[in-house]
C-alpha positions in Angstrom: 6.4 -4.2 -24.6 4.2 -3.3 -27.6 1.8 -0.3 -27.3 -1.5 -0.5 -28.5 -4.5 2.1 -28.5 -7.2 2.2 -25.9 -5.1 -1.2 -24.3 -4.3 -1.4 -20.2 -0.3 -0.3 -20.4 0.6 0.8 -16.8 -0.5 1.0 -13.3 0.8 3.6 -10.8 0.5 3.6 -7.2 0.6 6.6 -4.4 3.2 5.6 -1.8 4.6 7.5 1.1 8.2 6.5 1.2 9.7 5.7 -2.1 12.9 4.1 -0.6 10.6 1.6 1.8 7.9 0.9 -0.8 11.3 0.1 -3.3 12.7 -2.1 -1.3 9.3 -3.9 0.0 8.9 -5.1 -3.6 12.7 -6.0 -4.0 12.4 -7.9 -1.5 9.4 -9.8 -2.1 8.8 -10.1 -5.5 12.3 -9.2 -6.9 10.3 -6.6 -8.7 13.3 -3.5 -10.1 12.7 0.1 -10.4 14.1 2.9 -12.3 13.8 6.4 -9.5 12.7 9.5 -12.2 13.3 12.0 -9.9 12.9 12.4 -5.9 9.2 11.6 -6.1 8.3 8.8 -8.5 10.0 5.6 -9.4 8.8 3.0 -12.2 8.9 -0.7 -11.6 9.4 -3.8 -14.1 9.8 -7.5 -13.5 6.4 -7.7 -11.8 4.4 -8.5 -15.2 2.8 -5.6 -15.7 4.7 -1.8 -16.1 3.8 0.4 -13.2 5.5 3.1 -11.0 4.8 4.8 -7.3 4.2 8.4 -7.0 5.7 10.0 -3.3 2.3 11.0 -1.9 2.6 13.1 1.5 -1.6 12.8 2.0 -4.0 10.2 3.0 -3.9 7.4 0.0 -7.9 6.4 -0.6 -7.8 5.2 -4.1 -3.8 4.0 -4.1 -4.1 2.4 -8.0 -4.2 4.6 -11.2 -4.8 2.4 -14.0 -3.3 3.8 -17.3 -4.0 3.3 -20.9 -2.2 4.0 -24.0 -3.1 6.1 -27.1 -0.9 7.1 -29.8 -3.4 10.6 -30.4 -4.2 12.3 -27.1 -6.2 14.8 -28.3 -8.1 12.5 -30.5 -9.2 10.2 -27.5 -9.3 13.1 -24.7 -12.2 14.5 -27.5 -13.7 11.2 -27.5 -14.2 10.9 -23.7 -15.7 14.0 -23.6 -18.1 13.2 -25.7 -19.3 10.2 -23.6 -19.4 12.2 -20.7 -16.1 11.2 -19.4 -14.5 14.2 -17.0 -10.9 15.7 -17.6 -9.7 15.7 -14.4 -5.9 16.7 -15.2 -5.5 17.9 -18.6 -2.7 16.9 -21.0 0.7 17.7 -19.5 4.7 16.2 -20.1 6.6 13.8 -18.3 9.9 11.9 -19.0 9.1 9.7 -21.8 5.5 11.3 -22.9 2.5 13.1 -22.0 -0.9 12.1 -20.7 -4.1 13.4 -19.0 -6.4 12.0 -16.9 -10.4 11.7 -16.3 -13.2 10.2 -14.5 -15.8 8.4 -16.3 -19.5 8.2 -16.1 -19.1 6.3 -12.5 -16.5 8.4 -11.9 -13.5 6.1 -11.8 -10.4 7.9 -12.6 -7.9 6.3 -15.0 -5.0 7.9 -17.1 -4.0 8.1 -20.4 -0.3 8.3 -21.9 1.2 8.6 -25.0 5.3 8.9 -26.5 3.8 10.9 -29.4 
């Protein structure tokens, strides 16, 4: 899958019980997953990328859209200046780093990047 600036690249989801939730989608929608450790595991086959992240609290907002950008800093700055929030400020994960923020409404979405 090609990965283009300030495009829609991934979803994540909160989920309680990784092992259910993995094989609810099997199931179903013959969705596959790839576990990255005891609390998150990425899915494919479903037409979009996505993953679920174990969540042991009360899910309200279950969806985390995320974006790409090649220049995290670069965009992070730019959302700032539109009054976008940081709400969790650039940290590593296998396969990249990201951040996320809130904007003006205060929707929180993510950004990621391989760089």
């Amino acid at each position: 899958m090609n990965k283009l600036d300030n495009q829609i690249n991934y979803v994540e989801f909160k989920a309680k019980n990784l092992e259910e939730i993995k094989r609810f989608y099997t199931k179903i929608f013959n969705w596959t997953f790839t576990d990255y450790g005891p609390t998150y595991t990425a899915f494919s086959e479903s037409g979009l990328l996505g993953g679920f992240e174990k969540n042991d609290g009360d899910i309200v907002n279950g969806a985390l859209i995320v974006l790409y950008h090649e220049d995290l800093n670069f965009i992070k700055n730019k959302i700032l200046q539109y009054d976008g929030i940081i709400t969790k400020d650039i940290f590593s994960f296998p396969g990249g780093r990201r951040f996320h923020f809130k904007d003006p409404s205060g929707n929180e979405l993510a950004i990621w990047s391989d760089k």
